[in-house]
C-alpha positions in Angstrom: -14.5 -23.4 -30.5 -16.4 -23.8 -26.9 -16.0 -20.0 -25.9 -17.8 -18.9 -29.3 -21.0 -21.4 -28.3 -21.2 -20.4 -25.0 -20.5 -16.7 -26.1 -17.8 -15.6 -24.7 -14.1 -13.2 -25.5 -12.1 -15.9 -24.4 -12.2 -19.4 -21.8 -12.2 -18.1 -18.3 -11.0 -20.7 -16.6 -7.4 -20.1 -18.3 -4.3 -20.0 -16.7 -3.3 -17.4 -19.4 -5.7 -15.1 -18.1 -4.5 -11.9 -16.7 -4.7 -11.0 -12.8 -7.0 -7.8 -14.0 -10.2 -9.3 -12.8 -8.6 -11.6 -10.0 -11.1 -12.6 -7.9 -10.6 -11.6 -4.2 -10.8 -15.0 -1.9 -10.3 -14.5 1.9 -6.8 -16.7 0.8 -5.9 -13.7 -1.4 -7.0 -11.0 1.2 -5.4 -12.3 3.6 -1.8 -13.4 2.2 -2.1 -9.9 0.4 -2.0 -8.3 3.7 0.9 -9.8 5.1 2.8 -9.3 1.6 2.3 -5.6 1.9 3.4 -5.5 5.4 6.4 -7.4 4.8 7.2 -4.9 1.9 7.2 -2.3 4.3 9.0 -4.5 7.7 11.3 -6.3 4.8 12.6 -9.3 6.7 11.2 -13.1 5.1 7.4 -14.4 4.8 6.4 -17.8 4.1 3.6 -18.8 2.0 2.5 -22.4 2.4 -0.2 -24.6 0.9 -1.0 -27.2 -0.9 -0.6 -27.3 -4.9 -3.1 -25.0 -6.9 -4.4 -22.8 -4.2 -3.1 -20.1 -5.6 0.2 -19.3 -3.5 1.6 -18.0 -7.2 -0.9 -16.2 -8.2 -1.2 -14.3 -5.2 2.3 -13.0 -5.1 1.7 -12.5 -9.0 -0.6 -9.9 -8.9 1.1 -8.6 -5.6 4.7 -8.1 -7.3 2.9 -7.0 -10.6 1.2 -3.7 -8.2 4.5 -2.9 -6.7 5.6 0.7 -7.7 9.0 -0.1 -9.9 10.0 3.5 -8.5 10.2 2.2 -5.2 10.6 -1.8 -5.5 13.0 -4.2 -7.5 11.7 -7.8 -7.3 13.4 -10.9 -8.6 11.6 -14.1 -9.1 13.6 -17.6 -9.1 10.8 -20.5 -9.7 13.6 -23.0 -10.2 14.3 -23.5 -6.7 16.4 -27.2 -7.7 19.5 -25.0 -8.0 23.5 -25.1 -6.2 24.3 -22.8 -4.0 26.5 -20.8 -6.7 23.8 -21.2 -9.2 21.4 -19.2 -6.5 23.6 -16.7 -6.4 24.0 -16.0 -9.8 20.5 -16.5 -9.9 20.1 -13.3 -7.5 23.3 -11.4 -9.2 21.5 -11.3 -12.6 18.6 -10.2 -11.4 19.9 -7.3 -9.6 21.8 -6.6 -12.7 25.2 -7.1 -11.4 27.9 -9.3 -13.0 28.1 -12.9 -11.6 31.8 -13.6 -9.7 33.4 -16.6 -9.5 34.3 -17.1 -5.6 31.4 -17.1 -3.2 32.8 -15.0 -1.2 32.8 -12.1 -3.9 29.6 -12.5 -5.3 28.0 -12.4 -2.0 29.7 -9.5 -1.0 28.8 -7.7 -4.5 24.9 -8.7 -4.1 24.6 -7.3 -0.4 26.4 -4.2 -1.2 24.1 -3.4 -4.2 21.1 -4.5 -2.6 22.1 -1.8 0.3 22.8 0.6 -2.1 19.6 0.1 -3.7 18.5 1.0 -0.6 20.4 3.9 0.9 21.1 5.8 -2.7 18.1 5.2 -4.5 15.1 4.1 -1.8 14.4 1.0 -3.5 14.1 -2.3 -1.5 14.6 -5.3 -3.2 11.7 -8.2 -3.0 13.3 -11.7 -3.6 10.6 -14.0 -4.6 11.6 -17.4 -4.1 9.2 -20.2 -5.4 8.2 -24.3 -4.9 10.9 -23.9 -2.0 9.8 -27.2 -0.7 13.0 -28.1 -3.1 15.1 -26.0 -1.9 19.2 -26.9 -1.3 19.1 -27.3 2.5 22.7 -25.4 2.1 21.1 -22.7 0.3 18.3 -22.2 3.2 21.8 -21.7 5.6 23.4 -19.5 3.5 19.8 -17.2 3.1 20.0 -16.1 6.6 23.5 -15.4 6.4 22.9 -13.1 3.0 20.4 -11.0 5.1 22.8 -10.3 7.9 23.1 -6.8 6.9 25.4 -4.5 9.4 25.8 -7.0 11.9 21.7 -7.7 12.0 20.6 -4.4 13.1 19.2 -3.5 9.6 16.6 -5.2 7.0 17.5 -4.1 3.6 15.3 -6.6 1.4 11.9 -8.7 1.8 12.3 -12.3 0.6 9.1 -14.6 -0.1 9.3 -18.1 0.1 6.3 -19.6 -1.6 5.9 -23.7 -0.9 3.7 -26.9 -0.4 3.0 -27.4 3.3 6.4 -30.0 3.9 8.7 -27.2 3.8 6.9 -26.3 7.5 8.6 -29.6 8.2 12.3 -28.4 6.9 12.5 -25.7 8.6 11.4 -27.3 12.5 15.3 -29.2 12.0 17.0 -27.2 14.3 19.7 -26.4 11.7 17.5 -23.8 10.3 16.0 -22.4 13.6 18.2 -18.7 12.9 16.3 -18.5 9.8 13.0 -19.2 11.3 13.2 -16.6 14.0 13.7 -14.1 10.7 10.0 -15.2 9.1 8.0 -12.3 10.3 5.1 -13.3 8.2 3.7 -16.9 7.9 0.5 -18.0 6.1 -1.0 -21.1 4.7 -3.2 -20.9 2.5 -6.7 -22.9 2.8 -8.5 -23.0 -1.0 -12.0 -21.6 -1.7 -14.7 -22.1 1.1 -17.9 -23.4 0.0 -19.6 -19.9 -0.5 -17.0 -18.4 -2.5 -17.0 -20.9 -5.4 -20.5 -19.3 -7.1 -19.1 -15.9 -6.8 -15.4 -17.3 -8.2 -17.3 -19.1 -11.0 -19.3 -15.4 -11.7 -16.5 -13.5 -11.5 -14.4 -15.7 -14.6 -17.7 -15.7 -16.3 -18.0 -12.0 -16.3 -14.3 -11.4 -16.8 -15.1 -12.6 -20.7 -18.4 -10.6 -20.6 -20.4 -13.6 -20.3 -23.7 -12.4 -18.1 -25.2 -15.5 -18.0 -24.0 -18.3 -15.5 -24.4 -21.7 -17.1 -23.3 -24.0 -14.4 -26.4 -24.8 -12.4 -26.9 -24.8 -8.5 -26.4 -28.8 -8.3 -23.8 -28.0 -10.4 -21.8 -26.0 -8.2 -22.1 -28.5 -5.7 -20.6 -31.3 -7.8 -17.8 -28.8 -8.6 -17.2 -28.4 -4.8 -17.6 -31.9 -3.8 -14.8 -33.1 -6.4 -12.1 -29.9 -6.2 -11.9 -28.9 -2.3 -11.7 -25.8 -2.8 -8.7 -26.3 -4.6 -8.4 -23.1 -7.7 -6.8 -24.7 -10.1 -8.9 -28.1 -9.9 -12.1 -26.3 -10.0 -10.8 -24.2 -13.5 -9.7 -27.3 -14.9 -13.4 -28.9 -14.2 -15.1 -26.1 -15.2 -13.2 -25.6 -18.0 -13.9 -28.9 -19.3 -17.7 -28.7 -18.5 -18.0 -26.2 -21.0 -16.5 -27.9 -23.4 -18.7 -31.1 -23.2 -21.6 -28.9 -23.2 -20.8 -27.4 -26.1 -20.0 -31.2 -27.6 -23.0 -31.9 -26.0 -25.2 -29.1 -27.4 -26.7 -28.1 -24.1 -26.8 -24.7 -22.7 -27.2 -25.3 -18.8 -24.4 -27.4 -17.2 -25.4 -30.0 -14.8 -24.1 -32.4 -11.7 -24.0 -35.1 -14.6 -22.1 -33.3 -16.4 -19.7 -32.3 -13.6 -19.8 -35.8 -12.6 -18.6 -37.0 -15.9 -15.9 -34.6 -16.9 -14.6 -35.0 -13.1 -14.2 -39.4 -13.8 -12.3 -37.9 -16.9 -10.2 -36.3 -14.8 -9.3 -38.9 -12.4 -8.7 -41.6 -15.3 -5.8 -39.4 -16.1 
């Protein structure tokens, strides 16, 4: 196995990997911010950005800190879904019986996130994600669900996670009453150039490996074919150490990079 040659508890560039030693890019910072202040102003924030920046991750570890004493999140990654279907969706997660008229069920999923609220101080987070595909009818209906006592009151934060398009959805003037409710709007921008040798340490150390293998010309090849781009430069990396350890070297190259990355793009 690659992670015993190279010495290390597990591979680092995992998705599997817990959010324990996340590494702090000025994307997470700065989306972590504005998550915390929408949990406190409630209302809706939108996270944009292209795939595998790390829009998912982020609110991860953000709805995995919340205290559960004080905050009851849902989290609906199938956003493909019928009106009804998103309903029940939200019904089930805030543990109340699914109706069969519309009407019911979104009476019975306002009144117990209010009494969520008002009985127990707990605000409930609705974590919507990939809402680039979301039912245009359902994006109506959303404003409408958080039209509590005639608009003068915001019970719940809702998180709408997407790739950059759903910027264009919402500027149809059909969903301009929704868009005056985002209080919080971010899109997120990948690693910058000087953050990807401190990202690459931080995985590295994370599986107690002290000793960075991946060389300065290295790094450069990494950035030159990811962007910036998380999940790109994990699944690079990842398969780096892996050749090298086919390979038998112990210092990974811009050869190396170069040749795992014409892998990549052959697939």
């Amino acid at each position: 196995m690659f992670t015993t040659y190279w010495e290390m508890e597990f591979n680092p560039f995992s998705k599997e990997n817990s959010t324990e030693h996340y590494f702090e890019s000025e994307d997470f910072k700065q989306a972590t911010a504005r998550l915390n202040r929408l949990k406190e102003s409630k209302g809706i924030g939108l996270f944009t950005g292209s795939p595998g920046l790390g829009k998912t991750s982020t609110i991860k570890k953000f709805v995995e800190d919340l205290n559960p004493s004080l905050f009851k999140y849902i989290y609906l990654p199938l956003s493909t879904l019928t009106v009804m279907e998103f309903y029940r969706a939200i019904a089930f997660g805030l543990g109340i019986p699914p109706l069969f008229k519309k009407i019911d069920m979104f009476h019975s999923i306002q009144e117990r996130i209010v009494s969520l609220s008002k009985d127990k101080n707990v605000t409930t987070v609705l974590v919507v994600d990939e809402g680039q595909y979301l039912n245009p009818k359902i994006l109506n209906d959303l404003k409408i669900l958080l039209n509590f006592e005639m608009d003068a009151k915001n019970y719940a934060a809702v998180i709408i996670a997407g790739l950059p398009v759903l910027n264009s959805t919402l500027t149809i003037s059909t969903h301009e009453a929704l868009v005056q409710r985002i209080i919080i709007n971010y899109t997120f921008l990948g690693l910058s150039k000087t953050e990807l040798s401190d990202y690459i340490d931080t995985r590295l150390k994370a599986c107690s490996t002290h000793v960075n293998m991946f060389s300065e010309n290295a790094i450069e090849a990494i950035w030159a074919c990811s962007s910036g781009c998380p999940r790109v430069i994990n699944n690079i990396a990842e398969k780096c150490l892996i050749l090298g350890f086919h390979k038998n070297i112990k210092i990974i190259d811009s050869e190396i990079v170069m040749l795992v990355n014409n892998d990549i793009s052959l697939i």
